[in-house]
FIDRENLUM-839495 format. One record per residue: residue in three letters; z, y, x of N, C-alpha, C, O, CB in turn. Coordinates in steps of 0.1 Angstrom, whole numbers, plus 5000, padded with zeros to 4 digits. Atoms other than C-alpha are relative to their C-alpha. Glycine has a CB too. Layout:
AlaZYXZYXZYXZYXZYX;...
This chain:
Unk499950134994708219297960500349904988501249944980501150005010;Unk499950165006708118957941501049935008501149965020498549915001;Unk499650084999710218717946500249874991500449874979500650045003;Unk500650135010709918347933499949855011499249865021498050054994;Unk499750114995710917977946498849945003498049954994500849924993;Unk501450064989708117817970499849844987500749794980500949955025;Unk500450155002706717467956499849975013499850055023498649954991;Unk499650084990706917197977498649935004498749835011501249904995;Unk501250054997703117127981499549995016500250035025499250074993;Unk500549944986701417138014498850054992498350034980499749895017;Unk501349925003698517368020500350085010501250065018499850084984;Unk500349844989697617728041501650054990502150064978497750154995;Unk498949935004700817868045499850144991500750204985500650025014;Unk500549875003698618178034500350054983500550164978498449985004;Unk500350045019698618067994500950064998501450145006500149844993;Unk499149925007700918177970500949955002501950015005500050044989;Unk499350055000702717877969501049994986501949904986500450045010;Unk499049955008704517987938500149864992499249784991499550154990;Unk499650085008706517727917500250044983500549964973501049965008;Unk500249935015706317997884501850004998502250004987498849874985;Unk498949995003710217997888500750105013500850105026500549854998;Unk499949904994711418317895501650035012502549945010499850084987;Unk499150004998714218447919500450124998499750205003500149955009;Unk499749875004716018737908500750075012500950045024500950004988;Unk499049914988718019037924501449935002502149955012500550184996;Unk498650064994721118847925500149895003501249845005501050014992;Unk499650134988720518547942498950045007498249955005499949814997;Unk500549904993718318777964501550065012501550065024499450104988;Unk498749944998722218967966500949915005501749955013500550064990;Unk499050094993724118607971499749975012500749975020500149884994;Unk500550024987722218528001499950125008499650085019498949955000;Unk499549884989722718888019498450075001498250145010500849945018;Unk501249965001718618968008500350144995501250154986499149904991;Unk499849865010718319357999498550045001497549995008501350155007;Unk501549995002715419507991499550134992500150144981499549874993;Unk500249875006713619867979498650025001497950005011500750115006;Unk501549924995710420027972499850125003500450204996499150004991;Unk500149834996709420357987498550015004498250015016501150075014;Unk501049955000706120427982499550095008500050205012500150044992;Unk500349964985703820498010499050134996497950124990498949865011;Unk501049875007702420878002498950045013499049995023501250164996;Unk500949944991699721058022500850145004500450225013498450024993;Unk499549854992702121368026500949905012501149955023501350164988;Unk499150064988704421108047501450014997502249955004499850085015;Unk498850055007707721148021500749885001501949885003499950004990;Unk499350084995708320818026500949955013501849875015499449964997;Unk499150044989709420828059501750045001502649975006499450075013;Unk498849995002712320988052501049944991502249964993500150104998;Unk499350085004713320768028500549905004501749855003499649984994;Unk499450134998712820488043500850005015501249905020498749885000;Unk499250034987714620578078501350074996501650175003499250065014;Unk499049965011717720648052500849865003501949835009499350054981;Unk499150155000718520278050500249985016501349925018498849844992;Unk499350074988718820218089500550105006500850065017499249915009;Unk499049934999720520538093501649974994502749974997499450114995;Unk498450025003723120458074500349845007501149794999500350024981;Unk500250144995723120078095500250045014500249955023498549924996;Unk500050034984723420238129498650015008498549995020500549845002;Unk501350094993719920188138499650135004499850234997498849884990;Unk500149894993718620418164498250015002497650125002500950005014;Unk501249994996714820278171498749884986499149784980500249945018;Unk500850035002711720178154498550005006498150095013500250034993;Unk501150034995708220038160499250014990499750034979499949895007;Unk500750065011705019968141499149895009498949905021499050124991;Unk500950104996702919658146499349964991499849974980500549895006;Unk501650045007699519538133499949855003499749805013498650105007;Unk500250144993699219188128498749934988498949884977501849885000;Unk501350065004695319098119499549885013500049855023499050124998;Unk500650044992692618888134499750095013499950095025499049954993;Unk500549894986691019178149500950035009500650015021499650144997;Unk499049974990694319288165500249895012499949905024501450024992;Unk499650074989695419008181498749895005498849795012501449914997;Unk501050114995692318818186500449875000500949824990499750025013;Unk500150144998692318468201501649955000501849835000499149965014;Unk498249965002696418508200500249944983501249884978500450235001;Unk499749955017695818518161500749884991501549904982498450044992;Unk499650155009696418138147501149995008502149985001498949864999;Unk498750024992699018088174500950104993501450054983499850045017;Unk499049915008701218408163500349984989501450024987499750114999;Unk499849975017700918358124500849835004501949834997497950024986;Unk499650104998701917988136501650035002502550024993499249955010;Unk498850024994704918038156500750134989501950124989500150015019;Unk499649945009705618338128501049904986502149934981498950074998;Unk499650055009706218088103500949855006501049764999498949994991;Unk498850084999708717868121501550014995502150095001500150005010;Unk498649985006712117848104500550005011500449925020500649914989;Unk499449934990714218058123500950114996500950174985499150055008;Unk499149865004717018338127499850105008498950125017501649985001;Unk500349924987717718608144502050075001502650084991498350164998;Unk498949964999721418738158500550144995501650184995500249985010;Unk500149865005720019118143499849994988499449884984499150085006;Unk500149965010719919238112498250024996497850125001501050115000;Unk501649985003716019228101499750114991499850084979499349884995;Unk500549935010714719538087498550015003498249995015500750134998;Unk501050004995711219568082499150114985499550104974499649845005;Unk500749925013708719818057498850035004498350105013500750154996;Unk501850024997705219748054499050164996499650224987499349834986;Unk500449925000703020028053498650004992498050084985500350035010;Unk501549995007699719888045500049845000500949785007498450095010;Unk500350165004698519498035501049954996501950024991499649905011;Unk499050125009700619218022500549905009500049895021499149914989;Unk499750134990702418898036501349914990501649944979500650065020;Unk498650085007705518658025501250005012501149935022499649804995;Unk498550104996709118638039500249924995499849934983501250045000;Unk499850115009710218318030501949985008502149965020498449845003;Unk498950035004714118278026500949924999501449914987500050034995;Unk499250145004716317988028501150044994501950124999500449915012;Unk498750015006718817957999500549885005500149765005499950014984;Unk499350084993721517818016500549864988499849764990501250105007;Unk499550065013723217617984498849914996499149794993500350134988;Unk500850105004720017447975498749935009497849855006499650054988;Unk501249994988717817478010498750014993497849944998500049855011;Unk501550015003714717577987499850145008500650215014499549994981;Unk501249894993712417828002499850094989499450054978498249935006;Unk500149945011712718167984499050095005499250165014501250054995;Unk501449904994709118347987500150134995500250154983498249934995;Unk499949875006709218727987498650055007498350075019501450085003;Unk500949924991706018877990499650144996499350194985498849945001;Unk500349855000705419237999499150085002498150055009500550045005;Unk501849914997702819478001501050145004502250165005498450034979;Unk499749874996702919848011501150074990501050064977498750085003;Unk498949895009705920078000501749864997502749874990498950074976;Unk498650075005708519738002500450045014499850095024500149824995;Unk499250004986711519738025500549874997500549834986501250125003;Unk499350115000713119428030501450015012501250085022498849895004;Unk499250064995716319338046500949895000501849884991500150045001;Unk500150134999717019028059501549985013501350015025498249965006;Unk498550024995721218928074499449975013498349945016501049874992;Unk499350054989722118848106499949895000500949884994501350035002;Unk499350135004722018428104499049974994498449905002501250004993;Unk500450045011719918368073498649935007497849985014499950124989;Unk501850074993716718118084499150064991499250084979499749794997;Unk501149995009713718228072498850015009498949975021500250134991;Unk501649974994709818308083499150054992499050054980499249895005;Unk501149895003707018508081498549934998497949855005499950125014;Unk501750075000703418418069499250144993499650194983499949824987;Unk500549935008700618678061499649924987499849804985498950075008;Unk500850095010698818608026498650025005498350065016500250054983;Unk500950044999695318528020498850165007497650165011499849924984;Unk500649874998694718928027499850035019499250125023501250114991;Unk500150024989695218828065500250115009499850115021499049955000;Unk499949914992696319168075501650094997502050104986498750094998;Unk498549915008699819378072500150115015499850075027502049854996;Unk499449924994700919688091501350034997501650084987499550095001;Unk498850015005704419678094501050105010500850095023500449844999;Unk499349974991707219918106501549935000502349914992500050125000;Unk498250054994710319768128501150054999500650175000500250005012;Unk499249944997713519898129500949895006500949775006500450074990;Unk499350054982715919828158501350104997501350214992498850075019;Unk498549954998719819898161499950085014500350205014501149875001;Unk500249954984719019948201498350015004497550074997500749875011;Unk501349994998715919918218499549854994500049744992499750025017;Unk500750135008713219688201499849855004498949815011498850044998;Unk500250134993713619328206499949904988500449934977501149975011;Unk500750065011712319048187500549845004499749775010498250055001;Unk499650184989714218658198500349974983500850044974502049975019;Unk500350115009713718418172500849865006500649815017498349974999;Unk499150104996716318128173499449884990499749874978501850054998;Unk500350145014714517798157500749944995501449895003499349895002;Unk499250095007716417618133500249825009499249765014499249994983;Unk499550094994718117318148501549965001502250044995499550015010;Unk498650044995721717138159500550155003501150224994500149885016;Unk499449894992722517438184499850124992500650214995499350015014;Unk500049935008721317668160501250024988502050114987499049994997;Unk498950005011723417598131501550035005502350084997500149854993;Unk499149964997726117638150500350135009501450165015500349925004;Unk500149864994725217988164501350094992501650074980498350074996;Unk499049945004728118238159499450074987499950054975500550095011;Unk500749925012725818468137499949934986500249984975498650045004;Unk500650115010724718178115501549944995501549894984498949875009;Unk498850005003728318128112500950074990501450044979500450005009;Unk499749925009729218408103499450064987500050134978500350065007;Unk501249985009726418448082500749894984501149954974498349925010;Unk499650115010727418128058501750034996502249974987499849845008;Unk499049985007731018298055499850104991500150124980501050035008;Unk500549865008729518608046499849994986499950074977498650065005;Unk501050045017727818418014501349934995501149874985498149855001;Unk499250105002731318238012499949864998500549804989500550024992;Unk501050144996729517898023500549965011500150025022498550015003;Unk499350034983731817708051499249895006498749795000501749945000;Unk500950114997730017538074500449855003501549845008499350035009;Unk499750104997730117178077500249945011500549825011499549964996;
């Protein structure tokens, strides 16, 4: 996984976006970002790796989902749309791509820039409780990704807003980083 501060251009969310200024593992680590590679083998080793991290997290269920044209069809610009709305969630986000590419994008709280991590197969990402961020494939327009789930699999997206910022999670989230809210 890459990671690296968004420019501020418009364009296809799809692009790289890159501003050539990098973000490292430890403001990755200030903001509650973690992150591993485990290499996706054909004997299937990796699975045990990677269902290591939400073992030790509690986490009981996982999914996989496919998000192309072909998959979702006429669905397809809508989904990648409302994907990339800045947003939270009250769960802990784990996710480990298996095949294609895409960007989490990261809000550093401290300076509200957009921190672009993009991953291809063999990354894991995890993503706090609280932290705004969104999802955009890249120009490769395809990713297979597996879910992991504390309980059964559920997926609620809280858009950034008033009532948001003041969500408990998002709260607690900004103590977590030692960031009080205003």
């Amino acid at each position: 996984m890459r990671a690296y501060y968004m420019d501020d251009l418009p364009g296809d969310q799809r692009l790289p976006h890159d501003s050539g200024s990098e973000a490292s593992d430890e403001v990755l680590n200030s903001i509650g970002v973690l992150h591993w590679s485990i290499p996706v083998d054909e004997a299937g080793t990796y699975k045990d790796k990677v269902l290591e991290v939400p073992k030790e997290r509690n986490y009981r269920n996982h999914d996989v989902i496919v998000i192309s044209k072909e998959g979702l069809g006429d669905e397809y610009e809508q989904k990648i749309k409302s994907f990339y709305h800045e947003h939270m969630h009250e769960d802990e986000e784990i996710r480990y791509l298996l095949e294609g590419s895409g960007y989490f994008d990261v809000r550093e709280h401290s300076s509200e820039s957009w921190i672009r991590c993009h991953m291809s197969a063999g990354d894991l990402l995890v993503l706090p409780a609280g932290i705004y961020h969104r999802f955009s494939l890249d120009e490769n327009n395809c990713v297979r990704t597996m879910r992991l789930f504390k309980d059964e699999p559920k997926w609620i997206a809280h858009n950034r807003g008033n009532e948001t910022d003041e969500n408990p999670y998002r709260i607690e989230y900004l103590k977590s980083i030692e960031v009080q809210p205003e």
